[in-house]
CHARMM internal coordinates of N, CA and C (Angstrom, degrees):
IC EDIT
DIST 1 N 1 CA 1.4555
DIST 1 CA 1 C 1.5280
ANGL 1 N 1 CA 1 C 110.63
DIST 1 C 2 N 1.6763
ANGL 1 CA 1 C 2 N 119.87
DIHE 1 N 1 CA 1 C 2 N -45.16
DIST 2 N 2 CA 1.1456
ANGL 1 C 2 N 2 CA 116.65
DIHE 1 CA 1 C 2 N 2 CA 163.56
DIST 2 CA 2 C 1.0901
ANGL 2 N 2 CA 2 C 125.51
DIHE 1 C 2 N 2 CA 2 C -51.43
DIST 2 C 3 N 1.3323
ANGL 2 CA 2 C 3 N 135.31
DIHE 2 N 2 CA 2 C 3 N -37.24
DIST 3 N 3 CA 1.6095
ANGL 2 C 3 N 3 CA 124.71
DIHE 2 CA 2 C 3 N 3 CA 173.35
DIST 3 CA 3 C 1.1884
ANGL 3 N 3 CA 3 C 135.56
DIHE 2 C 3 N 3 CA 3 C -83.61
DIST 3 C 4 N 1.6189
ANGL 3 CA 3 C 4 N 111.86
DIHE 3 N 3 CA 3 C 4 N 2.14
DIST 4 N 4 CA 1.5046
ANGL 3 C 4 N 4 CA 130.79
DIHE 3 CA 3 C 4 N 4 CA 174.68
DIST 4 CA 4 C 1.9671
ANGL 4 N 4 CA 4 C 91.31
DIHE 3 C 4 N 4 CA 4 C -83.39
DIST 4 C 5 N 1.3832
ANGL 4 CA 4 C 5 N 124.49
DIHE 4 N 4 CA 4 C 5 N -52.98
DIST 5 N 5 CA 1.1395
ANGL 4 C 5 N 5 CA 133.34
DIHE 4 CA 4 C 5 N 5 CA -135.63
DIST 5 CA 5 C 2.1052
ANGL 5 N 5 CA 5 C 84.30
DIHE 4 C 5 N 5 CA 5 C -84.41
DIST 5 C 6 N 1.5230
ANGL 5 CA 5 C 6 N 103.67
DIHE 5 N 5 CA 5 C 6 N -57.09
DIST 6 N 6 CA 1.4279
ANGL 5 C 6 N 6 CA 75.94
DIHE 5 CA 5 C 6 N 6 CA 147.79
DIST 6 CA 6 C 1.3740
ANGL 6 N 6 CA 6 C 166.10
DIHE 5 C 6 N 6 CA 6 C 69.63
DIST 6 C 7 N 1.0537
ANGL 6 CA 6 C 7 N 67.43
DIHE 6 N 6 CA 6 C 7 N -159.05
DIST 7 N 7 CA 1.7493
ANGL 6 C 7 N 7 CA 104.09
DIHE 6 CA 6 C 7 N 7 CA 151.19
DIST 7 CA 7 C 1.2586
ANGL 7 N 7 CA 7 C 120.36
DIHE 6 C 7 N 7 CA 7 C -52.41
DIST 7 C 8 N 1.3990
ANGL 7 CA 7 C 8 N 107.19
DIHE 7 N 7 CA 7 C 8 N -70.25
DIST 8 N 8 CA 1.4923
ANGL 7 C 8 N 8 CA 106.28
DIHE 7 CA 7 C 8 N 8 CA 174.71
DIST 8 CA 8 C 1.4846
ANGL 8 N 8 CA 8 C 116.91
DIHE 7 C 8 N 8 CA 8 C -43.20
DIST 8 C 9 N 1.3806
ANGL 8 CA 8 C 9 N 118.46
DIHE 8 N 8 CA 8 C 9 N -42.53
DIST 9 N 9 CA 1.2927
ANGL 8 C 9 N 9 CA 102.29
DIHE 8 CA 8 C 9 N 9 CA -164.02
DIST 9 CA 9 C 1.4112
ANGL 9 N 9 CA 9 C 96.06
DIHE 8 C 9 N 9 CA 9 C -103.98
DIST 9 C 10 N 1.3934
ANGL 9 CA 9 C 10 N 157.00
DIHE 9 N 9 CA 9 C 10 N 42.47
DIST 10 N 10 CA 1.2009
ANGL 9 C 10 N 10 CA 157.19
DIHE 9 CA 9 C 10 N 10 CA 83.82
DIST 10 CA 10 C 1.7657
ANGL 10 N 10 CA 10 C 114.33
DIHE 9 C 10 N 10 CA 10 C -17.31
DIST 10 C 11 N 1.3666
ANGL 10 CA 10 C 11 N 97.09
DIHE 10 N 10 CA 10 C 11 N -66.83
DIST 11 N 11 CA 1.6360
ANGL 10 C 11 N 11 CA 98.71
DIHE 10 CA 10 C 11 N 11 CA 163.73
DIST 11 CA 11 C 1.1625
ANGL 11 N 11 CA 11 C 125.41
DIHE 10 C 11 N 11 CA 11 C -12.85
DIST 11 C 12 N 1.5403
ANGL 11 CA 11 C 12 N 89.53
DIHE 11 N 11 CA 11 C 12 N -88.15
DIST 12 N 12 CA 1.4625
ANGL 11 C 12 N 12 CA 132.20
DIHE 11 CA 11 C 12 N 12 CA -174.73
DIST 12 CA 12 C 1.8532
ANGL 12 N 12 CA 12 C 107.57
DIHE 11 C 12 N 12 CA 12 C -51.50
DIST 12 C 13 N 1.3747
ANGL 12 CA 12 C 13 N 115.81
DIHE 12 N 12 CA 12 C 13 N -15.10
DIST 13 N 13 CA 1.3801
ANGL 12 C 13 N 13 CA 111.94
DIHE 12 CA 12 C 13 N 13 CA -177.46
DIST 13 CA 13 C 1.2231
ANGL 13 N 13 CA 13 C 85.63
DIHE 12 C 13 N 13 CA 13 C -95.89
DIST 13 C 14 N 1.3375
ANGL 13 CA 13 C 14 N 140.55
DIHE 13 N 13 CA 13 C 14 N -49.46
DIST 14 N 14 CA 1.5394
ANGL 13 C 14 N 14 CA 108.87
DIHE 13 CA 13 C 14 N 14 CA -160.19
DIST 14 CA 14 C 1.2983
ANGL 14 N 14 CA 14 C 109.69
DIHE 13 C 14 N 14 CA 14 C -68.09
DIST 14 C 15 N 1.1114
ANGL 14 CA 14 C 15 N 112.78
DIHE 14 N 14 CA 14 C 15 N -11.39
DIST 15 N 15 CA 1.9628
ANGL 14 C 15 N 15 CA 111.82
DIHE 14 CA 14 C 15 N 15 CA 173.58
DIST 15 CA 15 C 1.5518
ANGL 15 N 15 CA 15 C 118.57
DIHE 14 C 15 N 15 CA 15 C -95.02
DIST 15 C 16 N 1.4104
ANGL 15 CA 15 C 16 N 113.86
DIHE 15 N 15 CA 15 C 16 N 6.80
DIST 16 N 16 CA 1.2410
ANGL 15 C 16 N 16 CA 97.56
DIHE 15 CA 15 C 16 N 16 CA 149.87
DIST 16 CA 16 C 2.1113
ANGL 16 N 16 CA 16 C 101.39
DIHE 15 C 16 N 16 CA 16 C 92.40
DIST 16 C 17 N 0.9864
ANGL 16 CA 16 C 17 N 114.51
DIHE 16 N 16 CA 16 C 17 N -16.57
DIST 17 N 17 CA 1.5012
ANGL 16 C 17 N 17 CA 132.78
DIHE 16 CA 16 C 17 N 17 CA 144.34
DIST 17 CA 17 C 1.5478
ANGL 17 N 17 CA 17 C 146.35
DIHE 16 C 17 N 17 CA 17 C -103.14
DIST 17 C 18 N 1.4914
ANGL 17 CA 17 C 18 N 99.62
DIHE 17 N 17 CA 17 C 18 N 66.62
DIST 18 N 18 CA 1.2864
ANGL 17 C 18 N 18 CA 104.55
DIHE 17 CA 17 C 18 N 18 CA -174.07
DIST 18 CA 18 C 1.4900
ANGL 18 N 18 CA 18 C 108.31
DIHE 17 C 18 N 18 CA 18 C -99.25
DIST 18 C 19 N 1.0892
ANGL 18 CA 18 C 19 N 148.47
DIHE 18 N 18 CA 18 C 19 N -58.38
DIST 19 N 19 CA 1.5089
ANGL 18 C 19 N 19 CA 166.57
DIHE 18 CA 18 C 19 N 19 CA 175.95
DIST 19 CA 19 C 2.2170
ANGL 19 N 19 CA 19 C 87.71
DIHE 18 C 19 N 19 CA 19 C -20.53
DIST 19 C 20 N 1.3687
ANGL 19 CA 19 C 20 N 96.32
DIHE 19 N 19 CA 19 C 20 N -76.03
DIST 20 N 20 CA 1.7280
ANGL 19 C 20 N 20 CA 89.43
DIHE 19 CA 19 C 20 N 20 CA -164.29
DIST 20 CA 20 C 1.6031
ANGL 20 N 20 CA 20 C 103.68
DIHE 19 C 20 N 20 CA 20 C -56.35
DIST 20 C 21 N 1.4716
ANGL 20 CA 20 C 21 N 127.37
DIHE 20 N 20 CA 20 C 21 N -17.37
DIST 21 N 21 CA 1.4864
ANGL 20 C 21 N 21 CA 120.62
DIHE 20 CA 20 C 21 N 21 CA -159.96
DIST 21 CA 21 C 1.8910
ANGL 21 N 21 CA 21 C 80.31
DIHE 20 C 21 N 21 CA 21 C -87.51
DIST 21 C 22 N 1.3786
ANGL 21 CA 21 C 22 N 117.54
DIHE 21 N 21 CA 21 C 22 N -51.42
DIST 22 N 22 CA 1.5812
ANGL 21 C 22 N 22 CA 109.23
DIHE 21 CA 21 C 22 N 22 CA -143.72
DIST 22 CA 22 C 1.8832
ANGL 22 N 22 CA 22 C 87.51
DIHE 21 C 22 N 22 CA 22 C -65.16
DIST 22 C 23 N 1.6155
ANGL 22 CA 22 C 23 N 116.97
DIHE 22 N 22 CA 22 C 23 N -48.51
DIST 23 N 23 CA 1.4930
ANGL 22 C 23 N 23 CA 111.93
DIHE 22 CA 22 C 23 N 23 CA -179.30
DIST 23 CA 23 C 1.8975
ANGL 23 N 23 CA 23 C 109.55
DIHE 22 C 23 N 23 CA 23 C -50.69
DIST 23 C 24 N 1.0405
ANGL 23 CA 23 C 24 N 123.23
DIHE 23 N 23 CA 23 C 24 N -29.21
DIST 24 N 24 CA 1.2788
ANGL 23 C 24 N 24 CA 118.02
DIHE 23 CA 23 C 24 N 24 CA -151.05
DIST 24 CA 24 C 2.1393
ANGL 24 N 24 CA 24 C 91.08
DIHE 23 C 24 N 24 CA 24 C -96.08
DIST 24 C 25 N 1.5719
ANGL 24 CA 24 C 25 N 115.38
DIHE 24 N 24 CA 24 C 25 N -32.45
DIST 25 N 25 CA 1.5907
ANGL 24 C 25 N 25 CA 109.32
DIHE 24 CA 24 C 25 N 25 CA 160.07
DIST 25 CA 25 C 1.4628
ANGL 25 N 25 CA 25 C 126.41
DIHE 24 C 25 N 25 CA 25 C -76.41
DIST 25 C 26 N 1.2899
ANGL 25 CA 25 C 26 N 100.94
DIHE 25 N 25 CA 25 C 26 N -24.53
DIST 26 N 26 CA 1.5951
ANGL 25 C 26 N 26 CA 122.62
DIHE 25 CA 25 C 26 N 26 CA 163.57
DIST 26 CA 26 C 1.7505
ANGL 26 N 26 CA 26 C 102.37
DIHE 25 C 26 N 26 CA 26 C -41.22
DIST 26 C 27 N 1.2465
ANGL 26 CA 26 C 27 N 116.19
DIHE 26 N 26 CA 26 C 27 N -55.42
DIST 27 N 27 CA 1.5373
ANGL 26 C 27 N 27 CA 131.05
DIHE 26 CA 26 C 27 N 27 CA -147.13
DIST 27 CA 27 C 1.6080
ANGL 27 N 27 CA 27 C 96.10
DIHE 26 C 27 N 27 CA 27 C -75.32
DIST 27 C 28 N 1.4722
ANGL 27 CA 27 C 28 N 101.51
DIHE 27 N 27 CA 27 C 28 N -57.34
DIST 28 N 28 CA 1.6261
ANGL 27 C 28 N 28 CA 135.69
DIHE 27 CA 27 C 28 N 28 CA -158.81
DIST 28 CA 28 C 1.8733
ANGL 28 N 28 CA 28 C 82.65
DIHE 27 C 28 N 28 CA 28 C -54.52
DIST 28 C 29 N 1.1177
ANGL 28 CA 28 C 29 N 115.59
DIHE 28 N 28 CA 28 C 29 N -54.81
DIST 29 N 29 CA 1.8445
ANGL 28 C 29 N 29 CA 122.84
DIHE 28 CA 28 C 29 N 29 CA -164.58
DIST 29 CA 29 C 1.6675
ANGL 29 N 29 CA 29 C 107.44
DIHE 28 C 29 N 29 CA 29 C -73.25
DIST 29 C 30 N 1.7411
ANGL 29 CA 29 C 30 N 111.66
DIHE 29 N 29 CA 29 C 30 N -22.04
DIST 30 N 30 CA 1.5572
ANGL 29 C 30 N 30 CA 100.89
DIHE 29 CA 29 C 30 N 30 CA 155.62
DIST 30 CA 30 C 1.5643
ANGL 30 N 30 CA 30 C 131.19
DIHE 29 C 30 N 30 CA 30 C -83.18
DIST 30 C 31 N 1.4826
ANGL 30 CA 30 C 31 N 91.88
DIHE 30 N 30 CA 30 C 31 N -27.79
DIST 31 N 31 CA 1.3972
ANGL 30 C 31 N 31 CA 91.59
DIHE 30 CA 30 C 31 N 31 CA 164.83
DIST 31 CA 31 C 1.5222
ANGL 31 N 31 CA 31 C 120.07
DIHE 30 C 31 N 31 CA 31 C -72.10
DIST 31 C 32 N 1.2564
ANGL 31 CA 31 C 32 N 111.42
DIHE 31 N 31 CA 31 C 32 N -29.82
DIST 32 N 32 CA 1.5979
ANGL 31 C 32 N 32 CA 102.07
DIHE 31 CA 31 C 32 N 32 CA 164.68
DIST 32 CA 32 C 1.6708
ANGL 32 N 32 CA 32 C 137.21
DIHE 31 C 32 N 32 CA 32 C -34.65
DIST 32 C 33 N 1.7333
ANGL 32 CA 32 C 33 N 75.17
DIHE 32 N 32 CA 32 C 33 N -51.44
DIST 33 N 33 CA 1.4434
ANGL 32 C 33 N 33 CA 118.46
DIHE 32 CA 32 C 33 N 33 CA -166.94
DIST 33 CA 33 C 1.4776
ANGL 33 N 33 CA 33 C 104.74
DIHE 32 C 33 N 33 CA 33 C -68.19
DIST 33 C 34 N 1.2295
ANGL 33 CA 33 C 34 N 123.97
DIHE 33 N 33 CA 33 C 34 N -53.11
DIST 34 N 34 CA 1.3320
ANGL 33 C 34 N 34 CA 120.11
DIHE 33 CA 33 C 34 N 34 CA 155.63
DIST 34 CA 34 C 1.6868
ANGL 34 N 34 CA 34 C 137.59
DIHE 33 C 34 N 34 CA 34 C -41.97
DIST 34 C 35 N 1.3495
ANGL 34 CA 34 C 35 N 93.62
DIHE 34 N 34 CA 34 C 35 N -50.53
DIST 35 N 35 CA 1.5439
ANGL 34 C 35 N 35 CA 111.66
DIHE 34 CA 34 C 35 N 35 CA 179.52
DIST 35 CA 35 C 1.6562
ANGL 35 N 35 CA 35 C 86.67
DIHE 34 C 35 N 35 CA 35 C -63.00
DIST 35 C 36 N 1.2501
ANGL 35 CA 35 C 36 N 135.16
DIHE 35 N 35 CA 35 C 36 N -51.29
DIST 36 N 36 CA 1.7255
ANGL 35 C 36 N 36 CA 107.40
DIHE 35 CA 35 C 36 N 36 CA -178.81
DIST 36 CA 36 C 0.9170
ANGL 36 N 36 CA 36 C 133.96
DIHE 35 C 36 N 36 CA 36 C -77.62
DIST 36 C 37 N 1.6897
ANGL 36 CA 36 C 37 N 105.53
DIHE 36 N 36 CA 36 C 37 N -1.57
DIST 37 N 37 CA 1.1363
ANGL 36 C 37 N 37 CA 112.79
DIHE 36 CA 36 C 37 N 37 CA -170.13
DIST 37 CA 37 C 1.8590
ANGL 37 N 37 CA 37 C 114.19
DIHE 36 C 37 N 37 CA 37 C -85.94
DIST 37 C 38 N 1.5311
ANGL 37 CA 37 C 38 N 90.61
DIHE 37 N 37 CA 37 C 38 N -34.76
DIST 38 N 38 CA 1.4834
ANGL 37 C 38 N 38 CA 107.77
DIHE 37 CA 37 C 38 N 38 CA 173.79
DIST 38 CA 38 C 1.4467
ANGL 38 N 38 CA 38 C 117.78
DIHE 37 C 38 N 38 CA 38 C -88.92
DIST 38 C 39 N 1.6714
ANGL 38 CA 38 C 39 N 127.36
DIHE 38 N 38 CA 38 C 39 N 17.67
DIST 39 N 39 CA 0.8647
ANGL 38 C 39 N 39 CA 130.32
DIHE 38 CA 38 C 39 N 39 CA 165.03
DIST 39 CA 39 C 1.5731
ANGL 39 N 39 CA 39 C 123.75
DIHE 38 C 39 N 39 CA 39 C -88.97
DIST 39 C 40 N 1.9932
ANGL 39 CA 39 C 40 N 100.52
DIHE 39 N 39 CA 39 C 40 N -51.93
DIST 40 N 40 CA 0.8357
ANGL 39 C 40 N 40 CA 119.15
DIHE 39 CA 39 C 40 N 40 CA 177.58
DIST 40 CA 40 C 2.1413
ANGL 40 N 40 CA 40 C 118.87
DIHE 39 C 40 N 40 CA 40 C -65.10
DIST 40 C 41 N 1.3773
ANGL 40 CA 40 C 41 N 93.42
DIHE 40 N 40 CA 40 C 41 N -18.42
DIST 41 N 41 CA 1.1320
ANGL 40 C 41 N 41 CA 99.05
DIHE 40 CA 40 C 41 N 41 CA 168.43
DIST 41 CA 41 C 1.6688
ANGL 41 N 41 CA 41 C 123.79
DIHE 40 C 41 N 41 CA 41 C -61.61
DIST 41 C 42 N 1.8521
ANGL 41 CA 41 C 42 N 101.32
DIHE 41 N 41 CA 41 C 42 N -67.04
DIST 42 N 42 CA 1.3271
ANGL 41 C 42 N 42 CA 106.67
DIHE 41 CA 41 C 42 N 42 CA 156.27
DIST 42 CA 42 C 1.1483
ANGL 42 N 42 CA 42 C 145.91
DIHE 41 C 42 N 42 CA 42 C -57.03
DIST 42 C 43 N 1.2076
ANGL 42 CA 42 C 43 N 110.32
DIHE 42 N 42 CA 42 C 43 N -10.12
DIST 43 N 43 CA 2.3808
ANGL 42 C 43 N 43 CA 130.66
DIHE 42 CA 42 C 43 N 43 CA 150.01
DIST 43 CA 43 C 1.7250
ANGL 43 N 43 CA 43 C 98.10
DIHE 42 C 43 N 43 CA 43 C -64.47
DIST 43 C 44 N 0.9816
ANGL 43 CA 43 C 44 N 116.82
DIHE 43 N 43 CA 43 C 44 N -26.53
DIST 44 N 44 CA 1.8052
ANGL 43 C 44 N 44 CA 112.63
DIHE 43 CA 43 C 44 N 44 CA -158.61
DIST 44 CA 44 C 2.0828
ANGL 44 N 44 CA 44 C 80.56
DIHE 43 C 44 N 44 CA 44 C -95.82
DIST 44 C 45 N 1.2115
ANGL 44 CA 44 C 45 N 123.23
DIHE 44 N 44 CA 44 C 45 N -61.66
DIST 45 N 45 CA 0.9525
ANGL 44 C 45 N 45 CA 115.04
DIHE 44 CA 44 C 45 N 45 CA -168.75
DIST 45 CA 45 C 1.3107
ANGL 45 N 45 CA 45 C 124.14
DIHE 44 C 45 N 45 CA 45 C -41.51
DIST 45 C 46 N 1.7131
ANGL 45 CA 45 C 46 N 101.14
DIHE 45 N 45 CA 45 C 46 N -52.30
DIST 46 N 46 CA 1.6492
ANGL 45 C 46 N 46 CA 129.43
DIHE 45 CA 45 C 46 N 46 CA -171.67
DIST 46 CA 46 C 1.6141
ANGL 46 N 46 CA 46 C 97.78
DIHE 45 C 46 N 46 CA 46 C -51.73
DIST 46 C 47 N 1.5947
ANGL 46 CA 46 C 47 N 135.32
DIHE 46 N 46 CA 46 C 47 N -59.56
DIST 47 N 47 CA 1.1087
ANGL 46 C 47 N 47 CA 143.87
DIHE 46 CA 46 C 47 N 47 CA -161.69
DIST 47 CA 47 C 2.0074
ANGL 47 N 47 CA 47 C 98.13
DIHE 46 C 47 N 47 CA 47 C -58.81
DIST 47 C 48 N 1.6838
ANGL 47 CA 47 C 48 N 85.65
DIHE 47 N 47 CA 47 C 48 N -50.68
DIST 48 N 48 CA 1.8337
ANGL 47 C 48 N 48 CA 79.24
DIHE 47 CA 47 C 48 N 48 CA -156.54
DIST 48 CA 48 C 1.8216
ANGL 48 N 48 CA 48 C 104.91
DIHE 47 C 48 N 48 CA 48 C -63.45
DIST 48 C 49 N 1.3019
ANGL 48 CA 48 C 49 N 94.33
DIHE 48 N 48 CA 48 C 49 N -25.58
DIST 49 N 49 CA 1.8380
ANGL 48 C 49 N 49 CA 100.28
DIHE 48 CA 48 C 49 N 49 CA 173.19
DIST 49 CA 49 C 1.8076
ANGL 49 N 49 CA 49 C 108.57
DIHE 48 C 49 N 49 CA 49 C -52.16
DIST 49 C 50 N 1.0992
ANGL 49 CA 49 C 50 N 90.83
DIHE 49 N 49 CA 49 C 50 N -82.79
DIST 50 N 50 CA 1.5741
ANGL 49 C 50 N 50 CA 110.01
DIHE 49 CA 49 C 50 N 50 CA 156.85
DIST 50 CA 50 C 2.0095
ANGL 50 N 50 CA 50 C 116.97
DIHE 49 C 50 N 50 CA 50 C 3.20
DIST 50 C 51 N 1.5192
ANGL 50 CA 50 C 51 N 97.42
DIHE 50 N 50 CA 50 C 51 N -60.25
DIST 51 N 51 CA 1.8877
ANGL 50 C 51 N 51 CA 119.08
DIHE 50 CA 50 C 51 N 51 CA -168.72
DIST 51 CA 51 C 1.6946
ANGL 51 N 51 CA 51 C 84.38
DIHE 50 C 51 N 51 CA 51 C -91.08
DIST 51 C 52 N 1.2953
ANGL 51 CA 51 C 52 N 134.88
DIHE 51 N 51 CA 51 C 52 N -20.84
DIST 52 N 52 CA 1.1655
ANGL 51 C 52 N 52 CA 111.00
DIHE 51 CA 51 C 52 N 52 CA -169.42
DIST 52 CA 52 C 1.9528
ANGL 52 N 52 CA 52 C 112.61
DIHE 51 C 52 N 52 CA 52 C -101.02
DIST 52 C 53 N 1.0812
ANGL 52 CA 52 C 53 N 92.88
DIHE 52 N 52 CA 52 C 53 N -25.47
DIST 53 N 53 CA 1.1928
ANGL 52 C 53 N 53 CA 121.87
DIHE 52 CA 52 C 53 N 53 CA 166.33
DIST 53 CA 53 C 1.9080
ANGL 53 N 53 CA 53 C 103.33
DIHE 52 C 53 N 53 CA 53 C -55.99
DIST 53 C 54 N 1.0193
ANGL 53 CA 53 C 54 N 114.66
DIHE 53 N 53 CA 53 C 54 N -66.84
DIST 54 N 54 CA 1.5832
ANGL 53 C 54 N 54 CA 130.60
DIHE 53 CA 53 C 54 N 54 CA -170.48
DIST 54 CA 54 C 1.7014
ANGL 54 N 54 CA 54 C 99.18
DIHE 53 C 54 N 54 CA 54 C -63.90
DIST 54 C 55 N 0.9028
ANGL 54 CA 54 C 55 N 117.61
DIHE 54 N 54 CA 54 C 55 N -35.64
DIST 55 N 55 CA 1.2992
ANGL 54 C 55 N 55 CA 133.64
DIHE 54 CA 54 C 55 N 55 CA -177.32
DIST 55 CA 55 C 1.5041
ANGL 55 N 55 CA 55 C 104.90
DIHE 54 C 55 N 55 CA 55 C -62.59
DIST 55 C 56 N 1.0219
ANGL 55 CA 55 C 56 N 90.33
DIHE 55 N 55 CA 55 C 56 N -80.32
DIST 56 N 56 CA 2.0861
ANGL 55 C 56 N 56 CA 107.69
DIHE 55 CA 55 C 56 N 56 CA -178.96
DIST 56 CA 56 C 1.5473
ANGL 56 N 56 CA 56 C 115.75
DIHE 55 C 56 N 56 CA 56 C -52.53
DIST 56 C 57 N 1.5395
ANGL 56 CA 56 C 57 N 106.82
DIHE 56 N 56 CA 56 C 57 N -35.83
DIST 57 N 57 CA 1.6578
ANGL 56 C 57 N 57 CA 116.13
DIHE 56 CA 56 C 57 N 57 CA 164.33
DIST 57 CA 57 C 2.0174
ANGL 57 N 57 CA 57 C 122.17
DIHE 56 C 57 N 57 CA 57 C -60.80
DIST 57 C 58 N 1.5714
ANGL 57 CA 57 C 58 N 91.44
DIHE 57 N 57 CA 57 C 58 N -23.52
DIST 58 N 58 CA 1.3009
ANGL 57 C 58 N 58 CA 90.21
DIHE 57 CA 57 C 58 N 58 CA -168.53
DIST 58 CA 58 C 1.3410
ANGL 58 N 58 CA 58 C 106.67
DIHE 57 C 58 N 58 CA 58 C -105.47
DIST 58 C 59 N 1.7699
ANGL 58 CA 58 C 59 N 128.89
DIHE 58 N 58 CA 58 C 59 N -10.46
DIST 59 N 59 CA 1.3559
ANGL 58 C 59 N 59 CA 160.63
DIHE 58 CA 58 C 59 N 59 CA 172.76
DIST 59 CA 59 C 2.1584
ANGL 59 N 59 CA 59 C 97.90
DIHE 58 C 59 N 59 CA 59 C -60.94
DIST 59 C 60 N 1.7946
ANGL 59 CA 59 C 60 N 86.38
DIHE 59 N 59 CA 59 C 60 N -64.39
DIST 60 N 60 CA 1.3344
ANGL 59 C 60 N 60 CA 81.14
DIHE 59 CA 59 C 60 N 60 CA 171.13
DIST 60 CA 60 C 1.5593
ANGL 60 N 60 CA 60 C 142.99
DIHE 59 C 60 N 60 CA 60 C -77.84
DIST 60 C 61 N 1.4148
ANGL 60 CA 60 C 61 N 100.86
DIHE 60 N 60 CA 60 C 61 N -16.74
DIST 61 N 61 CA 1.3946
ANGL 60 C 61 N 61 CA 106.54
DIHE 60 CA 60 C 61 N 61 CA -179.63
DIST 61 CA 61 C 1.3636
ANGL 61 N 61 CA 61 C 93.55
DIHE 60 C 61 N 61 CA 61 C -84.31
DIST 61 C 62 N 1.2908
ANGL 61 CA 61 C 62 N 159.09
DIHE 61 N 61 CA 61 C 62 N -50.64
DIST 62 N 62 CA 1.1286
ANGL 61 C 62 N 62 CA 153.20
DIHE 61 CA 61 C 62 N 62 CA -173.04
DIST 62 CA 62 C 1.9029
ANGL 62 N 62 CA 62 C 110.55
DIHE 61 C 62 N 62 CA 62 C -47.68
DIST 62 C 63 N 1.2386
ANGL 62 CA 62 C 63 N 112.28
DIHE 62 N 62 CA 62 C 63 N -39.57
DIST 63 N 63 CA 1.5587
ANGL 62 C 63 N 63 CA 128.74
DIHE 62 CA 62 C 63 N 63 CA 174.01
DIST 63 CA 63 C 1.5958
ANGL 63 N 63 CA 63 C 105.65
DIHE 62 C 63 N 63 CA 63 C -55.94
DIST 63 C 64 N 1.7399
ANGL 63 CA 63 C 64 N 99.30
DIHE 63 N 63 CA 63 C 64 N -51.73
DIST 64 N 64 CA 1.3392
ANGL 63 C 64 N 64 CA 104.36
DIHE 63 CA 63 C 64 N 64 CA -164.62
DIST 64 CA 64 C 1.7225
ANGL 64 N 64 CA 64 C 97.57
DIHE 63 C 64 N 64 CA 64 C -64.64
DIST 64 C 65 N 1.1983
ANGL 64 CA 64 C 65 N 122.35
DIHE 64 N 64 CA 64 C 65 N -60.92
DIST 65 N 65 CA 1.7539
ANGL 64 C 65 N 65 CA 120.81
DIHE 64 CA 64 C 65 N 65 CA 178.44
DIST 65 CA 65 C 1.3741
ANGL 65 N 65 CA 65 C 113.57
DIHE 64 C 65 N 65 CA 65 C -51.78
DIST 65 C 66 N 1.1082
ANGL 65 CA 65 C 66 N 129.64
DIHE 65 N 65 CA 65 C 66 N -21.31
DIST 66 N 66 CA 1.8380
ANGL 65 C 66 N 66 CA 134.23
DIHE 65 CA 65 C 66 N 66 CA 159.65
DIST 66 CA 66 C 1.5525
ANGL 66 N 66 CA 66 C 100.60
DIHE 65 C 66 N 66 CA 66 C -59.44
DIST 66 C 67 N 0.8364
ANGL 66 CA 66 C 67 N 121.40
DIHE 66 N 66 CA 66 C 67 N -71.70
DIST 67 N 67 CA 1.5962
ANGL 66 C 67 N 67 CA 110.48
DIHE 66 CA 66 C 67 N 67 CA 175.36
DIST 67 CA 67 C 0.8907
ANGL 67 N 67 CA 67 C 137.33
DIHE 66 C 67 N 67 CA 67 C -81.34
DIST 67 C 68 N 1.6352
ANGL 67 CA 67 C 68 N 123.31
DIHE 67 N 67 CA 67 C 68 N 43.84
DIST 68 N 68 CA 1.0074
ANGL 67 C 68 N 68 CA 122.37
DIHE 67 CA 67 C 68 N 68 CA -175.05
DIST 68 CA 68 C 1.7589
ANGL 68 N 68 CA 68 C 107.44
DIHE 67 C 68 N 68 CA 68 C -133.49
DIST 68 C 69 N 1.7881
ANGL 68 CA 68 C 69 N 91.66
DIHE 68 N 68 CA 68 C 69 N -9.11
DIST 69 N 69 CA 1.4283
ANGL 68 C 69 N 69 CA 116.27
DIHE 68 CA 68 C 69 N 69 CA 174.63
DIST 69 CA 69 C 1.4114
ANGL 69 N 69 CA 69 C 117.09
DIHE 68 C 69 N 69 CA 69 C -77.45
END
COOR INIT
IC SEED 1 N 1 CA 1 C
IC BUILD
């Protein structure tokens, strides 16, 4: 991503508009940055749901074979 952005704003300097391009890829790379950030969050969530889920399934089936003895 860094070497596209760059580039671009190499471009963009010989024309005399670099400042709004570098703020405006600047922006584009937090929003990136976010979007992985809030991904990797919701992967961390999904898993711990996931172990708690497996947990409570195996909590109850174990109950259910206790009373069945």
């Amino acid at each position: 991503m860094g070497d596209k952005n760059n580039e671009a704003i190499g471009l963009y300097e010989k024309f005399g508009q670099s400042l709004p391009l570098k703020r405006k890829l600047h922006n584009n790379d937090q929003g990136e940055q976010k979007i992985n950030n809030e991904n990797k969050r919701i992967q961390a969530q999904k898993k711990h749901t996931q172990k708690t889920n497996k947990i409570e399934y195996q909590q109850m089936n174990q109950q259910a074979q206790e009373k069945q003895k």
